[in-house]
Steps between C-alpha positions, in 0.01 A plus 500: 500500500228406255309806610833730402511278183176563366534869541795447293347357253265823441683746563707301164153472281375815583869628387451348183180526419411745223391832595251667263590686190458874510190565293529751220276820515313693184883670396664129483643646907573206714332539801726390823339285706674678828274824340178623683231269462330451167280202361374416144119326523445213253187360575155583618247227650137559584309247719773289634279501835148414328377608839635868523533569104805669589770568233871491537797622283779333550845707485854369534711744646801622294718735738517595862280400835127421504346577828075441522329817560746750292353724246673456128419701219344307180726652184215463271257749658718652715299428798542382840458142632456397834666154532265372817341184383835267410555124504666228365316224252546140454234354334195535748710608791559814631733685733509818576842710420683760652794532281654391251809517252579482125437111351212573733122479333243648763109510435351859539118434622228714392753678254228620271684821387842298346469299146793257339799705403504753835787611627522548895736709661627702769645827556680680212588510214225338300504107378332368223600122378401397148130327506420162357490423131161510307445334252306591190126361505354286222132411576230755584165472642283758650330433852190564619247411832273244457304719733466869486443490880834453552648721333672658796657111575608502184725819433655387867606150358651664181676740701631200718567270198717796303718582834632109540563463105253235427382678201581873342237704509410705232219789396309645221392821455211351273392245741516670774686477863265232606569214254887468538674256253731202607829500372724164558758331353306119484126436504518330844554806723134597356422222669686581818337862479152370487521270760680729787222752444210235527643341813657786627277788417195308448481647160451261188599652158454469144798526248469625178835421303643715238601430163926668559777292510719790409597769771720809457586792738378847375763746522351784340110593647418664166486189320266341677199681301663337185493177648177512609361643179617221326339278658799262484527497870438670852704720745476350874591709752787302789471567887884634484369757229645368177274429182489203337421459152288167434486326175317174329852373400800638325327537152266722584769753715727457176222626327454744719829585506551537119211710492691731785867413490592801798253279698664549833482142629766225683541171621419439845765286666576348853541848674492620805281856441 
């Protein structure tokens, strides 16, 4: 009797538990989460196993059955992935896992190819969920290696850092693609930056801050020779493509602005592009 009771009593809370939302795709879709299997990854973690340096993006599945060992296609290139390495993470344990369900997070090991914002899926038609909001930077610094010698180190920790989010990335056509500039929203993920590729990488770096406080998206490629001529500010070059236009502070982009009034500038707000 108390065995048949406590089977009762979940069979009730699993009844009223709360099953997961359907997750909206790219066209504001629902997706149903009885569709083929699709999963949105939020979060990308390098070294968790100091030993291995392995890196894992964590996904939480959104529709259908996850099985370990299926082959998904990754929305953003198009390519496919080969779901072999899979398990489940709580703090430092791990457990392999074979499937899984949406509500479910699984750990992708060795996922080197997928960045924050992917979209998994399987079969047809295509899926694509909205990524995470960015949000617009305000301090600046450009990086560089301590020592030359590891240069190679060094490009493979920026690559690393830009693909979890810890800082945005961004590149100058006068500098150079060696000397990338850091891009964050408070002065303390320079710090973070710095330190992951000195104790990670074994790379220590020197950072150069820059005098903008003021960032705008460039919509129009043209004006970037004015803006540059003026010598009121700099054109930076994002890893997603898009230009953006840095100045000192708002006076000298009103200025600017005055100056060229059809300067095709905007305001870069918590997006998801």
């Amino acid at each position: 009797m108390l065995n048949f009771g406590v089977k009762q009593l979940l069979e009730q809370l699993i009844e009223l538990s709360p099953r997961p939302e359907p997750r909206l795709d790219v066209n504001d879709q629902p997706r149903p989460i009885d569709a083929p299997f699709s999963a949105f990854v939020f979060k990308v973690q390098t070294g968790m196993d100091p030993a291995h340096r392995d890196q894992v993006a964590f996904a939480r599945v959104c529709s259908g059955r996850f099985e370990r060992g299926m082959t998904v296609t990754n929305a953003t290139t198009g390519r496919p992935f080969a779901t072999k390495y899979v398990q489940q993470v709580f703090g430092q344990q791990r457990s392999t896992m074979d499937e899984a369900y949406p509500g479910d997070v699984i750990g992708l090991v060795n996922a080197t190819a997928l960045r924050v914002g992917d979209t998994l899926y399987d079969g047809k038609p295509k899926v694509v969920f909205p990524g995470l909001p960015s949000f617009a930077p305000a301090h600046f610094a450009v990086a560089r290696p301590r020592d030359l010698g590891r240069a190679k180190q060094f490009r493979k920790g920026i690559d690393q850092l830009e693909s979890e989010g810890v800082v945005q990335i961004l590149r100058s056509d006068r500098r150079g693609e060696g000397v990338p500039i850091f891009a964050a929203v408070g002065p303390m993920q320079f710090e973070v930056a710095a330190h992951r590729l000195d104790v990670e990488f074994g790379v220590g770096v020197e950072l150069d801050r820059l005098p903008y406080r003021t960032v705008r998206r460039l919509t129009d490629s043209e004006h970037r020779k004015t803006i540059e001529a003026s010598r009121r500010g700099e054109v930076l070059t994002r890893s997603d493509g898009a230009q953006l236009a840095l100045f000192a502070d708002e006076i000298a982009l009103g200025t600017l602005q005055r100056q060229h009034p059809g300067l095709a500038v905007e305001h870069l707000v918590a997006g998801t592009d």
